[in-house]
N, C-alpha and C positions, 0 to 999 in steps of 0.2 A: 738774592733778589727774588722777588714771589713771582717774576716773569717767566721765569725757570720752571715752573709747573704747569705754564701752558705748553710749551712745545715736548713736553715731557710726557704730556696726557694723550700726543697726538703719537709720539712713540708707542706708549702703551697701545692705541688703537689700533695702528699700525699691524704691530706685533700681531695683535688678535687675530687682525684680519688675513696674515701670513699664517696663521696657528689655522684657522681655517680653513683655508684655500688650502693648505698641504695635506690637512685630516680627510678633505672632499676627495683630493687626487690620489692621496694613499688607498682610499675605498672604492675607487673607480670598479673593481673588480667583484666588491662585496655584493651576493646575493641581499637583495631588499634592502639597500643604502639610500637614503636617502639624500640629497643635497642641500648643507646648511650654509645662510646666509647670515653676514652679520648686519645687525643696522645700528648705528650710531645718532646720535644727538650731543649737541652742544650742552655744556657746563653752562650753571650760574651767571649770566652776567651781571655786572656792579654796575651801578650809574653812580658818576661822581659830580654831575653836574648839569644844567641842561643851556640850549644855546639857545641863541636870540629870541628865537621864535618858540622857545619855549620845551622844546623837545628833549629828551634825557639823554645823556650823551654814555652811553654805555660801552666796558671796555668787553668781551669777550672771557671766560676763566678756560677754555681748552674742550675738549671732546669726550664723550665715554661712549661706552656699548652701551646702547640700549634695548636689545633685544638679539637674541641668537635663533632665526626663523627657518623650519627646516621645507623644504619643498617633498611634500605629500604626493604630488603628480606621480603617475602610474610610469616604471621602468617599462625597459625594453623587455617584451617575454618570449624566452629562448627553450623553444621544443628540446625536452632533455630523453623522453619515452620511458623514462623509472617510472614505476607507476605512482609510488611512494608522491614525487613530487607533485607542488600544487604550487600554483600562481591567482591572484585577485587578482581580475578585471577588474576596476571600478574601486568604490571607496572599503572600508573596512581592512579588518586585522585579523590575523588566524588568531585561535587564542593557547596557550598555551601552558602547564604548569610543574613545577619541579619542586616537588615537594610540597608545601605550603603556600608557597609564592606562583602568582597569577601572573605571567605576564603576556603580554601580544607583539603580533611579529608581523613583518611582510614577509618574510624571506621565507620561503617555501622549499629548501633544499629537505623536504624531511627522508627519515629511513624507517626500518623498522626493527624495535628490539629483539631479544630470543624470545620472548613473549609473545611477539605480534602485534606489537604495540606501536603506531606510528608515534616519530619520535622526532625532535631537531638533533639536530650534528652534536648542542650537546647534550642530551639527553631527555630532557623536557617533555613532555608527554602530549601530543597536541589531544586538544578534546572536541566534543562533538556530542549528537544526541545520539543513545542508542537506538537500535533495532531489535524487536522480539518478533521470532519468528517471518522474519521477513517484512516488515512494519516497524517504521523510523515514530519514534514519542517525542515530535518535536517540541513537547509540553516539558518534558522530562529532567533534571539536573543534566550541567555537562559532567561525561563524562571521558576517561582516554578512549581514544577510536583502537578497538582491535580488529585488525585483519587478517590475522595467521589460523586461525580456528573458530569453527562456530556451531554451535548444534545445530544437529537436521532434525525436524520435526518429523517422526514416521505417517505417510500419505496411504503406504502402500504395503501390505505383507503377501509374498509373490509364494505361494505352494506348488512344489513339484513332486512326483513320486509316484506311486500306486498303490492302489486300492486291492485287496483280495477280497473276492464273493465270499460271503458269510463271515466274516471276520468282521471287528471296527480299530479302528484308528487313531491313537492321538499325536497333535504335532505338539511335543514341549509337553514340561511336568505338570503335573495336577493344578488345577487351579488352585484346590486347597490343600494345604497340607497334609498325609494319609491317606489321601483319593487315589485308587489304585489305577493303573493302566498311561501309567508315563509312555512315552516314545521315545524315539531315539535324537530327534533334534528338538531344540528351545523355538519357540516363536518370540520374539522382543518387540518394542515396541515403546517409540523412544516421543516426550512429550518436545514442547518449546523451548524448557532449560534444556533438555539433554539426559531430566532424570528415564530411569530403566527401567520397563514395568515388563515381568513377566506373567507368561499365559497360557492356555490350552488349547488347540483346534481340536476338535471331536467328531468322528466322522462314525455316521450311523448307517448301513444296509436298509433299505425300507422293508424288505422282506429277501430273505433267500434266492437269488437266481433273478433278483426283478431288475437289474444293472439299473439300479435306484438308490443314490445318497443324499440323507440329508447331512449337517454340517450346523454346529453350534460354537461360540469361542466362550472362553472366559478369560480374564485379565487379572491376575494381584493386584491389587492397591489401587483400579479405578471402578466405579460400574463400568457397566457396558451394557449396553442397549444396540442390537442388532446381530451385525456377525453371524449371520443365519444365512442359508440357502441349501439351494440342490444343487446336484449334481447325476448325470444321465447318458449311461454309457451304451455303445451298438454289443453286438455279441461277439463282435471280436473288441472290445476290451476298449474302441475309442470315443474319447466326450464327444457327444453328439448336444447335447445342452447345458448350460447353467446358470443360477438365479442369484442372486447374492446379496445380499441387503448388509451394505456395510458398517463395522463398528462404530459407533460415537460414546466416546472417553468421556466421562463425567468423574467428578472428583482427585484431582490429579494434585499435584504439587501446586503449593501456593506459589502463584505468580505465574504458572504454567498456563497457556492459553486453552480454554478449558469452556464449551465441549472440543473435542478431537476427531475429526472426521478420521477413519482409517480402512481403507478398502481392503476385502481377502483376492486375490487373483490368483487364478486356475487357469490363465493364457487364454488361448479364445480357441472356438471350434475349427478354424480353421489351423490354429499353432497350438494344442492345446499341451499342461505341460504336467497332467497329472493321468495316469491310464487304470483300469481297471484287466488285471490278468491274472494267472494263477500262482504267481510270484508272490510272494509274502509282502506282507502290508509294510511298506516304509515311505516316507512322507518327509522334506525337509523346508524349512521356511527361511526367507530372507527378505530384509527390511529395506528401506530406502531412506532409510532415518538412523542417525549413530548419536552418542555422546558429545562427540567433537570431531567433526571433519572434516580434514586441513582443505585450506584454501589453496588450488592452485593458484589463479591470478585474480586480479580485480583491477574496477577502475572509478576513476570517481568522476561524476558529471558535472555538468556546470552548476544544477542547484547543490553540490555537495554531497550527495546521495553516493555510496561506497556500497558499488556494485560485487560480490566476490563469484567465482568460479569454481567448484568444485573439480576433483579430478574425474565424476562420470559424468560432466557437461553440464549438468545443474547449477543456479544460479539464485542468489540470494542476496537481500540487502543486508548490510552486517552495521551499518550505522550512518550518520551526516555528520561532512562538516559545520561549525558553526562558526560566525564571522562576528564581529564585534566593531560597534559603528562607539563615535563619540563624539558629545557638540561642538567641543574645541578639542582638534588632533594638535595644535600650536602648545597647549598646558600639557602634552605627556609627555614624559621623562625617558631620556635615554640612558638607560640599564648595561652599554653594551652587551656583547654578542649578538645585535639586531634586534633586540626587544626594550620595548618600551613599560611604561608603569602608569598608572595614573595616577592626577591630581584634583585638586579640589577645585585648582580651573579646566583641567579635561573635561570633567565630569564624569558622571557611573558609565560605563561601556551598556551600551543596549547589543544585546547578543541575539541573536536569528537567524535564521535560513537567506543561505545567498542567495542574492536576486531579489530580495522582498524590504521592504520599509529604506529603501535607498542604499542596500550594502552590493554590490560586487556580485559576481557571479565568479565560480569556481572555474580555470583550467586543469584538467589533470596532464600530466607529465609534463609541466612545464613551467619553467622559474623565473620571476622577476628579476631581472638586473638590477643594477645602479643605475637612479636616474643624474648620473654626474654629467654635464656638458665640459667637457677636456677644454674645447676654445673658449668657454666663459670662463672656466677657472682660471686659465692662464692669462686671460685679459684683465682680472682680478688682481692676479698675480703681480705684474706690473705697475697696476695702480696702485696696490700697499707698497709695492718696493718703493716707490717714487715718493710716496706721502712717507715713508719711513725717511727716507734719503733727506726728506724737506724739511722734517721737524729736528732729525741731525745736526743737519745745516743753521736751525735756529738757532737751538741750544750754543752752538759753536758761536754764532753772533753775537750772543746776550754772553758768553763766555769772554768775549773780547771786551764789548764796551765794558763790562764789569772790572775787568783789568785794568782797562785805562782806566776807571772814575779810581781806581785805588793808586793809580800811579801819579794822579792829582792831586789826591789826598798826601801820598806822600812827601 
């Protein structure tokens, strides 16, 4: 009998809505789970006739699922202090990619690779806008956020040593190649990538016995314009003055932030850290700018700004998160492991700095839970069991009368 498909359709729904409610409570636990609801509508019905007054007299065909709606509402956010993790406040999506594949997340449990590369649990590379030199291009491609290293752009070349009367001086090898009168240490001096430009400090006597230097630099592989001054010693041998007009770096590495301010420091007349005696002239220089210099700790702000710490207290921005907004959060697809996909009814993700055009703001150290409600699921829980139990119970009644019309027929 075709009556048999209706109480059969409400099993099916049933079933769903059991397959549901157990996926909800299984993920009670899940970092950035959202909670999915089923909603259902009625089948086709037939009209076989209509009555008195004219009306269709229509039988019912049974139930289906008409939509699986996930509840986007913001979990509970549980202070974890990893620096690593992040939680949205507010709407949007971390975004994330593993390989080719784009995808977005809530769940904020990230780590970081042997790279330095903030990462999710499995692998996936969360991205963000870079920072050069300290300056986030939130114009820029996304790219993966690293935190584990980052150049130091040289500010500072700090000279200590002494000076002998009548003699001159160089800190580092020739500027040019052949130019005789190297010293014994290198002067470096490192741009915004990290490339390494070497150089010369040049220290001139104004005259014999006058405790009067001047001072000139030159650099490999940039101009330099500046890097000039004196230097003015008492008769026992200590700076009493100095004048300094600091380097600016012109011509540097492509993409390197370019001119470079870079100061020479002789310490001050009160600490000063260079002397004039009768000790032979040596001079050594160090920088406050390297290649790549690891990151103690960092932290990330609420607009997603990835603050890092170096180990001599120095601080730098090393890149932003970016958060990704969509018209319809109901059209993207769950991917499991916590990330979603989009579709053609999500629509394209608009990506941007949290806090701005209605996305979220960033917590650092701290992860979004499951927004599951345990007493609605279970109250859920119940009503499928009962609407399973009822359509059961039908099927078994249309099981009976069918019996007997055969046993009439017999």
């Amino acid at each position: 009998m075709g009556a048999f498909s209706t109480p059969l359709s409400g099993l099916n729904a049933a079933q769903g809505q059991l397959q549901s409610v157990s996926n909800n409570l299984a993920n009670i636990d899940t970092d950035g789970y959202k909670d999915q609801t089923l909603t259902f509508s009625d089948l086709f019905a037939q009209t076989g006739a209509t009555n008195g007054a004219g009306d269709p007299i229509q039988t019912g065909s049974g139930v289906a699922v008409s939509a699986t709606d996930s509840n986007f509402a913001e979990g509970t956010l549980n202070a974890t202090g990893v620096s690593s993790n992040m939680a949205i406040s507010g709407n949007g999506f971390f975004v994330v990619q593993s390989g080719s594949q784009v995808a977005y997340t809530r769940a904020g449990d990230f780590t970081t690779n042997t790279a330095g590369q903030i990462t999710s649990p499995s692998g996936a590379l969360v991205l963000g806008y870079p920072a050069v030199n300290g300056v986030v291009s939130s114009g820029a491609a996304l790219q993966p956020l690293q935190v584990g290293s980052a150049p130091a752009a040289s500010t500072t070349v700090d000279i200590s040593g002494n000076l002998n009367t009548g003699t001159a001086a160089v800190v580092g090898p020739p500027a040019v190649p052949g130019v005789a009168g190297a010293g014994t240490s290198s002067i470096a001096v490192y741009d915004s990538l990290g490339n390494k430009y070497a150089g010369t400090v040049t220290f001139t006597e104004t005259a014999p016995g006058s405790n009067s230097w001047t001072y000139s630099t030159a650099v490999n592989g940039a101009t330099v314009a500046g890097g000039t001054g004196t230097l003015t010693f008492s008769a026992t041998g200590v700076m009493t003055d100095t004048t300094a007009v600091p380097m600016t770096l012109t011509g540097l590495a492509t993409g390197a932030t370019s001119p470079q301010t870079v100061a020479l420091s002789f310490g001050t007349v009160a600490n000063p850290t260079i002397t004039q005696t009768s000790a032979a002239s040596a001079t050594t220089a160090t920088t406050d700018g390297s290649l790549t210099e690891q990151i103690a700790s960092y932290a990330v702000g609420t607009d997603g700004t990835i603050t890092g710490t170096f180990a001599n207290g120095n601080t730098t921005v090393v890149g932003q998160v970016a958060v990704a907004s969509f018209a319809n959060v109901q059209g993207l697809v769950d991917i499991g492991g916590n990330n979603y996909q989009t579709t053609l009814s999500s629509g394209a993700p608009v990506t941007g700095v949290p806090g701005t055009n209605g996305a979220g703001t960033i917590i650092g150290g701290d992860v979004e839970g499951s927004n599951v409600d345990i007493a609605s699921e279970f109250a859920k829980l119940i009503v499928a069991q009962q609407a399973y139990s009822a359509s059961a119970k039908a099927i078994t009644t249309f099981n009976s009368v069918s019996q007997a019309t055969l046993a009439m027929i017999q």
